[in-house]
GULUMNU-953234 format. One record per residue: x, y, z of N, C-alpha, C, CB in turn; residue in one letter. Coordinates in Angstrom, 3 decimals. Glycine has a CB too. Layout:
N
R;n_x;n_y;n_z;ca_x;ca_y;ca_z;c_x;c_y;c_z;cb_x;cb_y;cb_z;residuo
R;X;Y;Z;X;Y;Z;X;Y;Z;X;Y;Z;A;
...
***
This chain:
83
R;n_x;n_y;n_z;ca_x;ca_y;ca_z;c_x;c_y;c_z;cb_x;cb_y;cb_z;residuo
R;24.307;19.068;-14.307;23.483;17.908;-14.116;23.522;17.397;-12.682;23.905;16.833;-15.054;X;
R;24.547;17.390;-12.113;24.776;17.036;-10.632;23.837;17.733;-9.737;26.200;17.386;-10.175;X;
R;23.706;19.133;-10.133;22.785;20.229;-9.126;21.294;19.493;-9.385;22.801;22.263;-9.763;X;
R;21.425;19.239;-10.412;19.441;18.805;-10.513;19.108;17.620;-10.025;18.687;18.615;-12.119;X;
R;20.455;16.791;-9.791;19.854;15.212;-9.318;19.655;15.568;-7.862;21.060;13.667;-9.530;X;
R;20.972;16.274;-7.140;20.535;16.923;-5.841;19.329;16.929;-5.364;20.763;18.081;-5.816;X;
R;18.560;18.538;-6.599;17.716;18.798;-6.030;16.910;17.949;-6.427;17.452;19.868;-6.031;X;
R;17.019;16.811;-6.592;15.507;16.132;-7.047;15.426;14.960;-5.613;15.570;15.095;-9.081;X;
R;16.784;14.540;-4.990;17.125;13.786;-3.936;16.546;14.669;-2.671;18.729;13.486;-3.941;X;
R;16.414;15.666;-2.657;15.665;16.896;-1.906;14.346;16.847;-1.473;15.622;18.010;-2.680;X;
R;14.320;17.370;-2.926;12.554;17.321;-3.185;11.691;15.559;-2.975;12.290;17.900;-5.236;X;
R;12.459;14.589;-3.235;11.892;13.304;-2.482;11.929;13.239;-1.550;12.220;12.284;-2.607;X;
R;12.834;13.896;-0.794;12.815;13.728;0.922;12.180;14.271;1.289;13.727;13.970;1.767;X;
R;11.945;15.649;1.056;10.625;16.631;1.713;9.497;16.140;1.621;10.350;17.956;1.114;X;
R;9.498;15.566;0.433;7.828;14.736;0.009;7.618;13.487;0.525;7.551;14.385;-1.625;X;
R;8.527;12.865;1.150;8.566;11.629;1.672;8.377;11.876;3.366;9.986;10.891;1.184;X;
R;8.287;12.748;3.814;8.431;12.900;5.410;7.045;13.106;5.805;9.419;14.198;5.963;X;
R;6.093;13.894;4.755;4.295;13.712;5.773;4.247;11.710;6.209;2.157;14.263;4.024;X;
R;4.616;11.626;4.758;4.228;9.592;4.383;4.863;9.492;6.050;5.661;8.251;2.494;X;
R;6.017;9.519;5.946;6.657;8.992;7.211;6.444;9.388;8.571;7.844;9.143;7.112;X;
R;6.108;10.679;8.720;5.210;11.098;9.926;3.894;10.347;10.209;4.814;12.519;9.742;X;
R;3.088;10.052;9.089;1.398;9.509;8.872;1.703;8.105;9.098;0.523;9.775;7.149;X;
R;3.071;7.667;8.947;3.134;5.835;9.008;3.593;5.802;10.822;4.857;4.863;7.574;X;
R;4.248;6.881;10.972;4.968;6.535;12.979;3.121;7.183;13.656;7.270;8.431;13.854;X;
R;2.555;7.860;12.891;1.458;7.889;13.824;0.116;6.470;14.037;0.785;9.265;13.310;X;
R;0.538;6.057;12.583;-0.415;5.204;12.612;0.324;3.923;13.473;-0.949;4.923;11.084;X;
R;1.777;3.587;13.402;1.875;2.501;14.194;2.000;3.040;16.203;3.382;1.649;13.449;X;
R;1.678;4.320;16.359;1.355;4.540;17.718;-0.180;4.471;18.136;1.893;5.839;18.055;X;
R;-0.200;4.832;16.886;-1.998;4.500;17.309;-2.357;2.479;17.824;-3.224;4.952;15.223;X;
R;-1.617;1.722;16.559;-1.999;0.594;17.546;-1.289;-0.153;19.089;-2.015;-0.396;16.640;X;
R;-0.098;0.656;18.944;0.462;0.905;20.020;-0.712;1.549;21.550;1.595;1.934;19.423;X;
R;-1.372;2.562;21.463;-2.089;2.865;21.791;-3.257;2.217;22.258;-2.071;3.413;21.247;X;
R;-3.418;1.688;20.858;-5.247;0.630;21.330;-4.593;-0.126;22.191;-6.317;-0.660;19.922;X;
R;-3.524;-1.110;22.324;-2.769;-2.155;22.490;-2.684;-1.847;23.966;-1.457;-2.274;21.598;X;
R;-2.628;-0.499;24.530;-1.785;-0.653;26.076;-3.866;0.319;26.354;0.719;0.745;26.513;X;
R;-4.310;0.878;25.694;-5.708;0.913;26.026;-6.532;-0.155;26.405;-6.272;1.363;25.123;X;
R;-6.257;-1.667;25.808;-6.950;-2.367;25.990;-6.537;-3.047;27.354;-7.082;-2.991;24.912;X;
R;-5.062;-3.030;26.718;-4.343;-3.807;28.536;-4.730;-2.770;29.584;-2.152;-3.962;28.742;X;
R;-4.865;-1.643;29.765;-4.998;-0.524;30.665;-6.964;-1.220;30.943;-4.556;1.499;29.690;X;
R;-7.229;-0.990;30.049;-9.162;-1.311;30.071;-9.144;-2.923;31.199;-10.080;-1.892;27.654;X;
R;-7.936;-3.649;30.684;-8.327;-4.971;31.736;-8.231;-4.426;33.340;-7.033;-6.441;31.516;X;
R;-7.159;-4.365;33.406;-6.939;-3.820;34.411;-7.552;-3.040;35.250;-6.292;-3.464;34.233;X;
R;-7.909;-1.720;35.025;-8.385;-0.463;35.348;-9.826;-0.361;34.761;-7.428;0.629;34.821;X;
R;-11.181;-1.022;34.663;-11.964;-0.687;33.921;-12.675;0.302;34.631;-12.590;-1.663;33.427;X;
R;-12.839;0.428;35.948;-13.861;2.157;36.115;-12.774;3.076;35.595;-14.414;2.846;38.134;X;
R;-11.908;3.094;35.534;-11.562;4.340;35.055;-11.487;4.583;33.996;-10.704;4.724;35.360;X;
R;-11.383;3.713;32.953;-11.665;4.007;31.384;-13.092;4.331;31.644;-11.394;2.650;30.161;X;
R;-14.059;3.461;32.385;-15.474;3.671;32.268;-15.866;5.662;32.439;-16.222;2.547;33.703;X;
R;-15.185;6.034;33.195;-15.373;6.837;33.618;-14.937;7.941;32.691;-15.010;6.691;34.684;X;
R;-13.354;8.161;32.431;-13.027;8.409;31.247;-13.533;8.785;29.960;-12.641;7.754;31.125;X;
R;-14.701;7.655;29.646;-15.235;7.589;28.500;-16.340;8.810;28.518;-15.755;6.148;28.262;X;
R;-16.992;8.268;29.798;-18.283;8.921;29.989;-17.985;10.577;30.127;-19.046;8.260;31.383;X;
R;-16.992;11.060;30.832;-16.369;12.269;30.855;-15.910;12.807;29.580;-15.357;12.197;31.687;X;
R;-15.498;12.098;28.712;-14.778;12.468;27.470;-16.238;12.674;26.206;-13.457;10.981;27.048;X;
R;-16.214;11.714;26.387;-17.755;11.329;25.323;-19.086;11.656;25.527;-18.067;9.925;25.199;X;
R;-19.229;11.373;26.596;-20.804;11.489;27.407;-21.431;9.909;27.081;-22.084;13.006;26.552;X;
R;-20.969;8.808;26.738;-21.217;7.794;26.711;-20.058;6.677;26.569;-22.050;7.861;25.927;X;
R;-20.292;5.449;27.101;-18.928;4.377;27.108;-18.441;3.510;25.768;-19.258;3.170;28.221;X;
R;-17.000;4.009;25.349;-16.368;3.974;24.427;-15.450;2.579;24.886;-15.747;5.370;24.150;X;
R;-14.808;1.845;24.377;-14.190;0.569;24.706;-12.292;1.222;24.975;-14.540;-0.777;23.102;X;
R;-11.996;0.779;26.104;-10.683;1.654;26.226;-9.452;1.504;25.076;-10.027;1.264;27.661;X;
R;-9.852;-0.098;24.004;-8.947;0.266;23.252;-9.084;1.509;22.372;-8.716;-0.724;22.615;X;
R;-10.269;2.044;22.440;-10.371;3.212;21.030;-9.978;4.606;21.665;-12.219;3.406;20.237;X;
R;-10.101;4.853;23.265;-9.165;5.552;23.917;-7.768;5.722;23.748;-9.255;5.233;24.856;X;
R;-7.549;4.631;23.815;-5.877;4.191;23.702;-5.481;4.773;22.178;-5.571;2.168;23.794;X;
R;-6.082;4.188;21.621;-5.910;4.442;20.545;-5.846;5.997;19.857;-6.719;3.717;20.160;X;
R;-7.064;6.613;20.533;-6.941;7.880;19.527;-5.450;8.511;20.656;-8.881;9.214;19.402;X;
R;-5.573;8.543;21.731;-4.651;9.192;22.713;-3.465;8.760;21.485;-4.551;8.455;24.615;X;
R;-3.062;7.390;21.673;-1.538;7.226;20.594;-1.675;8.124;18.894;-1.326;5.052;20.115;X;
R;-2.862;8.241;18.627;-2.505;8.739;17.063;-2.457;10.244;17.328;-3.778;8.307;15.733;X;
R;-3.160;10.774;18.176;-2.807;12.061;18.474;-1.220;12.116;19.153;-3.965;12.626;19.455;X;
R;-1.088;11.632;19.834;0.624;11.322;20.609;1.631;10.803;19.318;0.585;9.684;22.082;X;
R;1.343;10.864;18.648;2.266;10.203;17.459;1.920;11.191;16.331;1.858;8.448;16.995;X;
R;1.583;12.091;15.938;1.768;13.097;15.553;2.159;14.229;16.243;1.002;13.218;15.068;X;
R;2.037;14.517;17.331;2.806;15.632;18.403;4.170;15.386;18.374;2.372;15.532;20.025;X;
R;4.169;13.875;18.454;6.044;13.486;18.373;6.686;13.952;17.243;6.483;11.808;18.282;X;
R;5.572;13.531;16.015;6.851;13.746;14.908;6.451;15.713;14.442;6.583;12.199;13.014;X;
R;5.908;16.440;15.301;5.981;17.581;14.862;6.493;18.200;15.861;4.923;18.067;14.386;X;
R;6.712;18.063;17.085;7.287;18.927;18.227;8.731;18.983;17.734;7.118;18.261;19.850;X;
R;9.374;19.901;18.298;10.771;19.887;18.123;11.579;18.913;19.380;11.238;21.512;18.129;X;
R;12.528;18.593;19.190;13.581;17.581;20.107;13.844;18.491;20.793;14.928;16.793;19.544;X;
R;13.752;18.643;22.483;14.715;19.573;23.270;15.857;18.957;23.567;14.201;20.077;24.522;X;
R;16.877;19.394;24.279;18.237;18.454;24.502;18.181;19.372;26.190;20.084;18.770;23.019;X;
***
């Protein structure tokens, strides 16, 4: 009985780690919009520019920011750690 609770403490963890990868991407993503938008005050030709290069039309730099962090926040939790 001990071996099966194991593996059942296992099998929740494996199944619990996309959830937890999909929750650190989504809070980089507003992380993302968040320093997109502060970056957009600041710097606006270059988001302008950015956009127009990326898109072919002007996108608001938080949604830059933003996708940059949800893509950056899934690379994190799938790359391996170097030391």
């Amino acid at each position: 009985m001990a071996s099966s609770s194991k593996g059942g403490a296992f099998l929740a963890g494996v199944a619990l780690l996309p959830v937890i990868a999909a929750i650190g991407a989504l809070v980089a993503m507003v992380l993302g919009a968040a320093a997109g938008w502060l970056g957009g005050l600041i710097f606006p030709q270059v988001f302008e520019r950015l956009s127009t290069l990326l898109f072919g039309e002007n996108a608001p730099a938080w949604q830059i920011g933003a996708m940059f962090g949800f893509v950056a926040g899934f690379l994190r939790a799938s790359l391996p750690k170097r030391r």
